[in-house]
C-alpha positions in Angstrom: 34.4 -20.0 13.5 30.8 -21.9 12.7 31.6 -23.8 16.0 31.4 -20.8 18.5 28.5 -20.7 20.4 27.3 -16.6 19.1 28.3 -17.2 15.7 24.7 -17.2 14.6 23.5 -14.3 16.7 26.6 -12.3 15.3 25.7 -13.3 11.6 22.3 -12.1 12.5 23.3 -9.0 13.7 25.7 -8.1 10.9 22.6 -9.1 8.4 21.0 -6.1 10.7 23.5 -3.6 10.3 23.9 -3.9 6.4 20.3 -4.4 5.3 18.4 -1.9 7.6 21.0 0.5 6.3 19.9 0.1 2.8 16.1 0.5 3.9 16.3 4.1 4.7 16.8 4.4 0.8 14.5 2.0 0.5 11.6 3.7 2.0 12.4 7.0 0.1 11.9 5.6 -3.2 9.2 3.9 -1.8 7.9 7.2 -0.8 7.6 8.4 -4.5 5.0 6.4 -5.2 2.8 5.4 -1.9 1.3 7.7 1.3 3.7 6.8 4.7 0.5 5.2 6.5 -0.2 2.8 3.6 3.2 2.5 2.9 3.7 1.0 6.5 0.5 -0.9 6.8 1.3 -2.8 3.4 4.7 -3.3 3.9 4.2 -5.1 7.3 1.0 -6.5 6.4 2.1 -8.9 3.3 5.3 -9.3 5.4 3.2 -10.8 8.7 1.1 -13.1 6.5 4.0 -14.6 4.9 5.6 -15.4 8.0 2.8 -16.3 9.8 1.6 -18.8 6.4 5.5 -20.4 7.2 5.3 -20.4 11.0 1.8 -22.7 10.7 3.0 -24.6 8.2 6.2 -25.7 10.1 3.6 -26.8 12.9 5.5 -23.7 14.8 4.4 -23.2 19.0 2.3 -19.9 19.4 2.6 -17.9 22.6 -0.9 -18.1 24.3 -3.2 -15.6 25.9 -1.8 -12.3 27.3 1.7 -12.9 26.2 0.1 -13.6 22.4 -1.5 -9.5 22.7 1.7 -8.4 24.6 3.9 -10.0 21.6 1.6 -7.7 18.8 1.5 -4.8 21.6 5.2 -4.5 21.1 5.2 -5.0 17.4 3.0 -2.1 17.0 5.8 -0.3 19.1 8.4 -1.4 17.3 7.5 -1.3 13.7 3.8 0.6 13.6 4.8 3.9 15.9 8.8 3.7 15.1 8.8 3.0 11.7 6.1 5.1 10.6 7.8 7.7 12.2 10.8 7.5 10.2 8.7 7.3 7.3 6.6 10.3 7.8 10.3 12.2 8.8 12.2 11.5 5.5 9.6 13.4 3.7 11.1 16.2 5.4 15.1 14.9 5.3 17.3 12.9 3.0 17.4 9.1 4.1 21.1 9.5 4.9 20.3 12.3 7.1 17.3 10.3 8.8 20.1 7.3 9.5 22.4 9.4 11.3 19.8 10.6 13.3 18.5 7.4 14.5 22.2 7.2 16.0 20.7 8.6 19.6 18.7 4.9 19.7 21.7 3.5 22.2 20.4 6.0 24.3 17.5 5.2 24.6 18.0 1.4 24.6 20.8 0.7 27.1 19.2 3.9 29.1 15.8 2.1 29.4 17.1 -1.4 29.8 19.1 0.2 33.0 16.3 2.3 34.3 13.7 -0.6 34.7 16.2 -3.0 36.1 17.9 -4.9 33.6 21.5 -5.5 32.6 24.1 -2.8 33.9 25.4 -0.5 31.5 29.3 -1.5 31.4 30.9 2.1 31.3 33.8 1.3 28.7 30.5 0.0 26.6 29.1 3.2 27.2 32.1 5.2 26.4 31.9 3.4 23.0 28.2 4.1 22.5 29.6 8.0 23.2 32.7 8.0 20.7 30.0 6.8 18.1 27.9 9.3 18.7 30.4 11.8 18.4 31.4 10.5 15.3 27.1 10.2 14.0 27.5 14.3 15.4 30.7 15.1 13.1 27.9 13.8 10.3 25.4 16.1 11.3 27.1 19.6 11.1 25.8 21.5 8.8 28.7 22.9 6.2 27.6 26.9 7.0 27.0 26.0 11.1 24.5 24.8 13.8 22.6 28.0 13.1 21.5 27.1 9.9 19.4 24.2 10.9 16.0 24.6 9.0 12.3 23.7 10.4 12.6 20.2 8.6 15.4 18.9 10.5 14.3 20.5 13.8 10.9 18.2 13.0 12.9 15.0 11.6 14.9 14.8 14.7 12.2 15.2 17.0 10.1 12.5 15.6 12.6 10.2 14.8 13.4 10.3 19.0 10.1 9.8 19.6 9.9 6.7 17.2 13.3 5.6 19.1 11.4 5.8 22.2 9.1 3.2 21.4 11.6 1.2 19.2 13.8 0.7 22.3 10.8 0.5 24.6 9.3 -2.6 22.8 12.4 -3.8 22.0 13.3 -4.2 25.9 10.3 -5.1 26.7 10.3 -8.4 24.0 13.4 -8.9 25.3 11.9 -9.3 29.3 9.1 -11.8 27.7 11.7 -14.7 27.7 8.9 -16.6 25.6 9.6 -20.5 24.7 8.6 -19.8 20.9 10.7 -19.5 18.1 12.1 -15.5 17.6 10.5 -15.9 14.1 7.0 -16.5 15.2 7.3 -13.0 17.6 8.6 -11.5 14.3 5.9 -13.2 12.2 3.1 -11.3 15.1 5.0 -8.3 15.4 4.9 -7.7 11.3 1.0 -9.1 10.9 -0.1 -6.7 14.2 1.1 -3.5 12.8 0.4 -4.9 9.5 -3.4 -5.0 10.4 -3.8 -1.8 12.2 -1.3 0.2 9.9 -3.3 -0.9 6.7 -6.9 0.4 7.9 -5.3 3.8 9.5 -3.8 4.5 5.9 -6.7 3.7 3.8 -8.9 6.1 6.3 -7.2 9.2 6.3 -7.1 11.1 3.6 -4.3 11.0 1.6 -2.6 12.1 -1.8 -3.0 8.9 -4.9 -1.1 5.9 -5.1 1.5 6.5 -7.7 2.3 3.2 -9.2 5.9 3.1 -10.5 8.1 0.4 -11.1 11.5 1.7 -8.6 8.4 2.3 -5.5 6.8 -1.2 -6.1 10.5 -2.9 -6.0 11.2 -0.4 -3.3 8.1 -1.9 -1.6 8.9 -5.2 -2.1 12.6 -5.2 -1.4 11.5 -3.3 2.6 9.3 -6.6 3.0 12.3 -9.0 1.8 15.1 -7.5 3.3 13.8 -5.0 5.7 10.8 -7.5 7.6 11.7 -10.8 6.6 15.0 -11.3 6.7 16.1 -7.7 8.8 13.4 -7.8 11.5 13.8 -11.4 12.2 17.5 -11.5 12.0 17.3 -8.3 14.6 14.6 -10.2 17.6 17.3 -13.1 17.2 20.3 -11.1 17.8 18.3 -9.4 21.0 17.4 -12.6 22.3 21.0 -14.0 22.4 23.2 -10.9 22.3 24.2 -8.2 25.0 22.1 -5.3 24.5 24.6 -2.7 24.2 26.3 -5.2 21.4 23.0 -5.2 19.4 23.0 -1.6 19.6 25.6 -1.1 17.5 23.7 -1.2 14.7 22.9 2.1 15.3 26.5 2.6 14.2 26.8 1.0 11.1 23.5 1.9 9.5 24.4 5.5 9.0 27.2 4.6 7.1 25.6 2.1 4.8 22.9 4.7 4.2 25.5 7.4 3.3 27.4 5.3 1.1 24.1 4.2 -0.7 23.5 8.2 -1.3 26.6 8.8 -2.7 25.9 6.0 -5.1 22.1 6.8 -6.0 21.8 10.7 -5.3 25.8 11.6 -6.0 25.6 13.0 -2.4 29.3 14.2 -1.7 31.5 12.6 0.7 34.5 14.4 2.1 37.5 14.6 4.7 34.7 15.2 7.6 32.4 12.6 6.8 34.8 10.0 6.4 36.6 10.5 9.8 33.0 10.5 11.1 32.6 7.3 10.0 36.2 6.4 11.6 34.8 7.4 14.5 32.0 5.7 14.2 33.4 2.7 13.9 35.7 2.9 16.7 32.7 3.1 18.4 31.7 0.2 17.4 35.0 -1.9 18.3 35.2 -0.5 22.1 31.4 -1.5 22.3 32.7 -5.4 21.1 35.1 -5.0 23.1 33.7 -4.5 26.4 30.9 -7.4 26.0 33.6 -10.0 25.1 
């Protein structure tokens, strides 16, 4: 299996789908104890300078110019304006809730890719994208009906597409760059640009104490481990090599992860529904396979 050609991008993406899904967690506990602006700034901040301390050290080639400031433009996309919006958004909703949410990100990925002239969307791809949707949907249904949606979720949802916006859009775009250096050294920019506008932004506007507790500090440093090192770099190596409907799929998986995680940390009950929405779900995911093989 180590001999075919996409082993590594597959590997990489499967490190995507279980680790980001156990940062939604992550960022909640994180939450307890540091303000969403410094929480972001920090995170990516210590995160950048590690990568970037490895990436000069191994002699690595830097893109040059206006491809260097396009690189940290898209990194402030990516991580500063769609991460901090799913920060800010599960102080309103449960980080299993925020997951499924961020299911609508195919949307806007395979829907952007196709508008500005990039690869096709293959319709039994997008069919998949759909029946995991559904399934993300099936998840979302409140137990007394749709009626009963409060203020909170309303805002949640609408952030969190916003932050999918710009997740997808820089995403695409990174992907167009087609840049000769090494995916870790656009990660190492990407974390250490949104790092150094993040950090300022957060120590500027007012905000409530840092609480320091022991579960947000190893929240903290378990987001820059998992979630930037090894999640974000694993993620802009899958893009670069991988369909982009297949690296979408993500989208998928997460949710469940995160759902699982909340049963475990926060007894969050699971029942008939939510498991066939995660069935679903993961057909999904197989017809999206599928139809890129």
């Amino acid at each position: 299996m180590r001999q075919h050609p996409l082993f590594f991008p597959y590997l990489a993406l499967a490190s995507v789908c279980f680790f980001w899904g156990t940062t939604y967690l992550g960022i909640r506990i994180a939450l307890e104890g540091f303000p969403p602006l410094l929480l972001v700034g920090t995170r990516f901040l210590i995160a950048g300078v590690i990568m970037l301390a490895i990436a000069f050290a191994t002699k690595a080639k830097f893109p040059q110019g206006r491809q260097l400031w396009l690189t940290c433009l898209y990194g402030v996309m990516m991580l500063g304006v769609a991460n901090g919006a799913l920060t800010f958004a599960e102080q309103w909703i449960p980080s299993s809730l925020a997951a499924l949410m961020v299911t609508t990100g195919p949307f806007w990925l395979v829907g952007i890719e196709h508008s500005t002239g990039g690869e096709r969307i293959n319709p039994r791809a997008l069919f998949g994208l759909c029946v995991g949707f559904c399934g993300a949907l099936l998840l979302l249904i409140p137990k007394d009906g749709w009626g009963h949606f409060d203020s909170s979720i309303l805002k949640g949802f609408l952030l969190l597409n916003i932050g999918g916006m710009f997740w997808n859009g820089g995403s695409v775009l990174q992907k167009r760059q087609k840049l000769e250096t090494h995916p870790f050294v656009s990660g190492a920019l990407h974390n250490f640009a949104c790092g150094i506008l993040f950090l300022p932004l957060g120590l500027l506007t007012p905000h409530a104490p840092i609480v320091w507790k022991l579960n947000s500090t190893l929240a903290l440093v378990y987001l820059i481990i998992f979630g930037s090192l090894a999640g974000f770099n694993s993620y802009i190596y899958a893009l670069e090599r991988l369909p982009v409907s297949v690296v979408s799929i993500y989208n998928y998986i997460n949710p469940a992860v995160a759902a699982m995680l909340g049963v475990w940390f926060y007894s969050e009950p699971i029942g008939w529904r939510e498991i066939a929405a995660m069935m679903v779900i993961f057909i999904g995911v197989a017809i999206v396979k599928r139809a890129n093989d």
